[in-house]
C-alpha positions in Angstrom: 0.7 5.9 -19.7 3.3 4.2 -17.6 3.9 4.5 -14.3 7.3 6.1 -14.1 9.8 5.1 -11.7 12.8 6.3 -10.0 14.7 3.1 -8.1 17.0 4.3 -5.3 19.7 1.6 -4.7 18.8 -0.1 -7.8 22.0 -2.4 -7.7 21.3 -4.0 -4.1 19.1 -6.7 -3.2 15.7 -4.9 -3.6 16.6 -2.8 -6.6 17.4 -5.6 -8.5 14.5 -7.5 -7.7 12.3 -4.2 -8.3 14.1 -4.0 -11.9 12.7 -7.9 -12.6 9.2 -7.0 -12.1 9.4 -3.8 -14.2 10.9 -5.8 -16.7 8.0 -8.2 -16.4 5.0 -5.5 -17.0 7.1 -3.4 -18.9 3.4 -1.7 -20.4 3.0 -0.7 -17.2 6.3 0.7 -15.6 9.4 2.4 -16.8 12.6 3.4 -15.2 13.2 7.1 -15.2 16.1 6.9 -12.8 18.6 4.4 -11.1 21.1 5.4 -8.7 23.7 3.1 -7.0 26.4 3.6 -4.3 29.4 1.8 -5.6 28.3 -0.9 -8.4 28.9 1.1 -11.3 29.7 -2.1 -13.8 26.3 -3.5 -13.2 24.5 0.2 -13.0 26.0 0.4 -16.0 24.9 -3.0 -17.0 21.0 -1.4 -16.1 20.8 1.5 -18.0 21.4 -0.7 -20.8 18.8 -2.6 -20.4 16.8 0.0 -19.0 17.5 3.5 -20.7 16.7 5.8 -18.2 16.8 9.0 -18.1 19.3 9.3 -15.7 21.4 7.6 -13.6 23.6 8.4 -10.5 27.1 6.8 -9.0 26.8 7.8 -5.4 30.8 7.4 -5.1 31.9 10.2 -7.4 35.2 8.3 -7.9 33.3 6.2 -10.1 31.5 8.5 -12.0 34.2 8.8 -15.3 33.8 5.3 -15.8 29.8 5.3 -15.9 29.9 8.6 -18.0 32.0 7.1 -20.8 30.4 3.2 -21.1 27.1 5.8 -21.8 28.0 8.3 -23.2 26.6 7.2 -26.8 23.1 7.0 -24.9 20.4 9.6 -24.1 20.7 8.5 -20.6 22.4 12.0 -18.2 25.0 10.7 -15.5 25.6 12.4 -12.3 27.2 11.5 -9.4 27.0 12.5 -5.6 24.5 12.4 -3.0 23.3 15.9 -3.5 22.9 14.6 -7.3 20.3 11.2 -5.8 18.9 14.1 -3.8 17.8 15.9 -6.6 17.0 13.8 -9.2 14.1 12.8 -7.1 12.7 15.9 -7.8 12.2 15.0 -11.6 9.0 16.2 -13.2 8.1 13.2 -15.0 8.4 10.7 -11.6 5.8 9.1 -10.2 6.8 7.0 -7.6 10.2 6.7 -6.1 11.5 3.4 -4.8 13.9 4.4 -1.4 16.0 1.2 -1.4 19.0 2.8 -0.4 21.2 1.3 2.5 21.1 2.9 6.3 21.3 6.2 6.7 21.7 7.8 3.4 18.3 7.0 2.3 16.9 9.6 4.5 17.8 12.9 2.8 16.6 11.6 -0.6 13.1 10.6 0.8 12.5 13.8 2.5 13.5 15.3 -1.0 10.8 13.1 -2.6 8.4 13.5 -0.1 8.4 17.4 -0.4 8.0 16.7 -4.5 5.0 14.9 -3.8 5.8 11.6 -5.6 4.3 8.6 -4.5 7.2 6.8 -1.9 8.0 2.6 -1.9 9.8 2.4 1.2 12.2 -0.1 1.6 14.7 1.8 3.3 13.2 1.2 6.8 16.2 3.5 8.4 14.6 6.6 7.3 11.5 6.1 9.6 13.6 4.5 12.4 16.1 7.6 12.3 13.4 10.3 11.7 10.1 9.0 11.9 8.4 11.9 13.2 9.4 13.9 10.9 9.0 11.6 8.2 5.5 11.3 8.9 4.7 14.7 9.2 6.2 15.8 6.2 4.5 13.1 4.4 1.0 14.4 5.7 1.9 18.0 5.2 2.8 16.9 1.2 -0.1 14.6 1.1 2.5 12.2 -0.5 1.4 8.2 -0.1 4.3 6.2 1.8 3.8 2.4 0.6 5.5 -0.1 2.4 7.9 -2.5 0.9 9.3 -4.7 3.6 7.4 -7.8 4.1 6.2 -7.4 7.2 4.9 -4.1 6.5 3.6 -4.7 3.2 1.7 -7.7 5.0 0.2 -5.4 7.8 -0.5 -2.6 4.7 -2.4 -5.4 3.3 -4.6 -6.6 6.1 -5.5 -3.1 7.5 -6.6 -2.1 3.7 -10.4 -1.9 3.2 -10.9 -2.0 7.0 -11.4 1.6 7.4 -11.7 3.2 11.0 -12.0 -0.7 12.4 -10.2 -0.1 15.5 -6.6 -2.4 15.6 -5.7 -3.7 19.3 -2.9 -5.1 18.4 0.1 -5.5 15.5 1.8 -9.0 15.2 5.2 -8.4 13.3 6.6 -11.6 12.9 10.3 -12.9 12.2 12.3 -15.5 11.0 15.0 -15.8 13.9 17.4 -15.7 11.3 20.5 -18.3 11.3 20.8 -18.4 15.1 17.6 -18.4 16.4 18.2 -22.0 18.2 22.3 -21.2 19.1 23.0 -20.4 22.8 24.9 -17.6 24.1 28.2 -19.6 24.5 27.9 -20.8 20.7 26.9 -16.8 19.4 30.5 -15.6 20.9 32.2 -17.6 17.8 29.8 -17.1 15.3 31.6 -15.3 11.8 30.2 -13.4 9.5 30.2 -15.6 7.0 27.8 -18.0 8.9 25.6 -14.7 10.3 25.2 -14.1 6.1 23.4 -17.7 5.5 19.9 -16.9 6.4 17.6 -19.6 6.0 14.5 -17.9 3.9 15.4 -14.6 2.8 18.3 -13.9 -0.5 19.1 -9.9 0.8 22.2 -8.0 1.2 24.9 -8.1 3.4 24.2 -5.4 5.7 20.2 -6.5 6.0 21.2 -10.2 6.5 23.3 -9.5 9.7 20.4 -7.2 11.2 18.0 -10.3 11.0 21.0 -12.3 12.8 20.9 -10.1 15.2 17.4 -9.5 15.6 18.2 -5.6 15.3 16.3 -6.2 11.9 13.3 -6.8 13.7 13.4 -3.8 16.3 13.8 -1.5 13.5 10.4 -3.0 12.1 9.2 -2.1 14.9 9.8 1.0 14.8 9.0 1.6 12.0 5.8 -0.2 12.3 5.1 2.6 14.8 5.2 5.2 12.6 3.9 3.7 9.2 0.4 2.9 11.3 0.4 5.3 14.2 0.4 2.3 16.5 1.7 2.7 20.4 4.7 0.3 21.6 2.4 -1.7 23.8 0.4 -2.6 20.3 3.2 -4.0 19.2 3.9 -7.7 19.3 6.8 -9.8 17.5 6.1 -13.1 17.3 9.3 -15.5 15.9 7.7 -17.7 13.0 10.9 -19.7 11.3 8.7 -21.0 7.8 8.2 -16.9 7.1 5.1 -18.0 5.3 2.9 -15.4 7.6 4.8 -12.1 6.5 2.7 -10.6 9.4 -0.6 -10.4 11.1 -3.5 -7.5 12.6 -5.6 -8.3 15.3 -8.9 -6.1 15.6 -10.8 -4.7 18.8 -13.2 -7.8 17.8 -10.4 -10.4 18.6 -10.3 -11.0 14.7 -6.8 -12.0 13.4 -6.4 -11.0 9.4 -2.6 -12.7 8.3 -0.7 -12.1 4.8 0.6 -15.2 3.7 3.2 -16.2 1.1 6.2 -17.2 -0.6 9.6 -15.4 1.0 9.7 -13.8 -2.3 10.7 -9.9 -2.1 8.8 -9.4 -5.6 5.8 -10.0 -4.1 5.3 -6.5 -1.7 7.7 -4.8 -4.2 4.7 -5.4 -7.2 2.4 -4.8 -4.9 3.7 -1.5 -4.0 4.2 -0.3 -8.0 0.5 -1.7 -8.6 -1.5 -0.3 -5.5 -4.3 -0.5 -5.2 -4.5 -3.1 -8.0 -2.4 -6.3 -8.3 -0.7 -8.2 -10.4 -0.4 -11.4 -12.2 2.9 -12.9 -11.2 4.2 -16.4 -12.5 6.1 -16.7 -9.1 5.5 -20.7 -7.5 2.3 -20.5 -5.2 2.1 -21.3 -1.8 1.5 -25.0 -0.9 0.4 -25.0 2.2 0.0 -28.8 2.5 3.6 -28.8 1.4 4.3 -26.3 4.4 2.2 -28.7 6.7 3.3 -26.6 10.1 3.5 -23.2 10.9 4.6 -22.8 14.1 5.2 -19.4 16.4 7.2 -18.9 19.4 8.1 -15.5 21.6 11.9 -13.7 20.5 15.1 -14.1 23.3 16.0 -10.6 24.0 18.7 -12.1 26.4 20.5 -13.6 23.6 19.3 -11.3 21.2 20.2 -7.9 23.4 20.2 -5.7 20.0 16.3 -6.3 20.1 15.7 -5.2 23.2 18.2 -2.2 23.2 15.7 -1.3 19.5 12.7 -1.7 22.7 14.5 1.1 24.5 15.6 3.5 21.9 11.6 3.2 20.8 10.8 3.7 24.4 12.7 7.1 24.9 12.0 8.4 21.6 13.7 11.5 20.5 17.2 11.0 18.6 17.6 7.9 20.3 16.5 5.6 17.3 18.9 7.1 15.3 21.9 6.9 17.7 21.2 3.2 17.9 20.8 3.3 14.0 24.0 4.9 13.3 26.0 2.7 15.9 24.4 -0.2 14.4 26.1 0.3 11.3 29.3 1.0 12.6 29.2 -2.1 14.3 27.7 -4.4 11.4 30.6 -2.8 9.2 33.0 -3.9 12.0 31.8 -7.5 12.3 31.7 -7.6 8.5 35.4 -7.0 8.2 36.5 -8.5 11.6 37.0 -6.2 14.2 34.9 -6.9 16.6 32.3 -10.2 17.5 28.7 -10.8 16.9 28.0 -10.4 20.4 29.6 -7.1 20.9 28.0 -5.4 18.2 25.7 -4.9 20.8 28.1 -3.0 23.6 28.8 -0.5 20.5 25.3 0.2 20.4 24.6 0.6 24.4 27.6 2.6 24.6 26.5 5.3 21.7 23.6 4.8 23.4 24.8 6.1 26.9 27.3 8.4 25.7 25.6 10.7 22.5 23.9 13.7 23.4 19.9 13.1 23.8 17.7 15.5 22.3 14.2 15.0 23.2 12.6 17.1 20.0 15.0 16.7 17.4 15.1 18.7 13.8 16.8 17.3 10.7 19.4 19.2 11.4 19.9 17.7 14.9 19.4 14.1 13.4 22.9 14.8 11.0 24.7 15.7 14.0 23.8 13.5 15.6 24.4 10.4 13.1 27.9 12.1 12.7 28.6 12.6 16.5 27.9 8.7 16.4 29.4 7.4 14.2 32.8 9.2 15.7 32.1 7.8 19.0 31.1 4.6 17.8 34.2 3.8 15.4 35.9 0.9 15.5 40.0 0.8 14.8 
């Protein structure tokens, strides 16, 4: 029977590349769901091709439009985020690809988490907001979290078969993204549309200016922490600009297992549909006599300050990760739309950082107040 997947954010950067490799193995997968936030002509466009079962507009504004261009299919529409919340539920599901944006991602994986479907988590918010909880719910439900991000899928990779072997260290390993060699002076004048050309990596908007920032890779980190019950002090980013070593393990032996590949996001996407098996893909291979250098060098949290505030939040645990989180996105929003400068999308986050109430043991409920109480503080006119 196939594998029967629900794709959370199917009309961003990952759920469209998930929908190319089910339509690839189509024997093997089928889309039971698709939700999107705000695309309805190409969800619309999906289900099409797709025929789901169901499909949801996040923005409910939209949802007339999606109803009628399908209503002569047997495909249900919904819209709403209690709607993505619930359809996650859905009997038939096997495995539910989070590739939702920020924040709103968490909700619907705790939903599928306590349904017991298998999780593909691209949305590496949910585990930086919550991960505690994330973590624990996912052992308390016995439900499998598979990693989608490169990096992750890379360390997923390397650790699997390897037991109880004891891991001294994690080296998570970046791009630098467009900036890695400016200077200070030269990232005070830098413009959005510059911070959205990253060398290696075709992802969305939001995505693209974390990696610009570096905040990208503290939120790995993070995350990282919580995916393989690592301490901070395992944790070691290492700035690699080929991104042909998606990440790396060292063991208590002082062996180094690396993932290597093509920056191709289809790659740990199939992998996490197929676990434990792989397969084929008629991707290009890596050439690594093509690649002839692959050079590593240590990240600048001086001109890179979002990393190292992402150090901190990690550092004092609690609700801070999410605090940074949610003044991230207030920030990236406002640097998108040009209200405030690359470099001072940092000073939003220290600020929320100082100024949000702490809570040292927070509940679910205490994470949506305090992404709320955030975001207020945080805003931008």
């Amino acid at each position: 029977m196939s594998r029967q997947i629900a794709i959370l954010g199917s009309t961003g950067s990952i759920g469209t590349q998930a929908l190319e490799v089910i339509g690839r193995h189509r024997e093997l997968f089928e889309v039971y769901a698709l939700t999107a936030n705000d695309n309805a002509e190409l969800l619309i466009e999906q289900a099409f091709k797709f025929m789901p079962d169901t499909v949801v507009i996040a923005n409910e504004k939209r949802y007339p439009e999606v109803r009628e261009a399908l209503e002569d299919l047997p495909v249900k529409v919904w819209a709403g985020a209690d709607a993505i919340a619930q359809v996650v539920g859905a009997e038939p599901i096997d495995m539910v690809l989070t590739a939702m944006v920020g924040y709103a991602g968490l909700r619907p994986t705790i939903e599928a988490i306590k349904a017991r479907k298998a999780i593909a988590l691209a949305n590496k918010e949910t585990l930086v907001v919550a991960g505690e909880l994330i973590t624990s719910l996912a052992r308390e439900y016995e439900t499998p979290i598979i990693p989608v991000d490169s990096e992750h899928s890379a360390i997923f990779q390397c650790l699997n078969g390897e037991g109880s072997n004891p891991v001294e260290k994690i080296l998570l390993t970046a791009s630098g993204g467009p900036f890695r060699t400016f200077t200070r002076k030269e990232l005070q004048s830098v413009t959005p549309a510059q911070a959205l050309k990253h060398p290696n990596w075709k992802m969305g908007e939001k995505i693209t200016i974390d990696s610009a920032s570096m905040i990208n890779k503290g939120f790995e980190m993070i995350e990282a922490k919580w995916l393989f019950g690592c301490t901070p002090e395992q944790i070691q980013i290492l700035i690699h600009p080929q991104s042909i070593v998606h990440s790396m393990v060292q063991f208590a032996d002082g062996s180094v297992i690396a993932q290597l590949g093509q920056p191709d996001m289809k790659l740990p996407i199939s992998y996490a549909f197929s676990f434990p098996e792989r397969l084929h893909s008629s991707e290009p291979r890596l050439d690594l006599l093509a690649t002839r250098s692959l050079t590593f060098e240590p990240p600048d949290t001086l001109r890179f300050r979002n990393l190292s505030l992402a150090f901190e939040a990690m550092a004092r645990g609690g609700n801070m990760p999410c605090i940074v989180n949610a003044a991230n996105e207030v920030a990236v929003e406002a640097f998108l739309h040009g209200r405030t400068g690359f470099l001072q999308m940092s000073d939003v986050i220290e600020r929320a950082m100082q100024s949000v109430t702490f809570i040292p043991h927070p509940t679910y409920e205490d994470y949506v107040l305090t992404d709320a109480e955030t975001r207020r503080q945080a805003a931008i006119k």
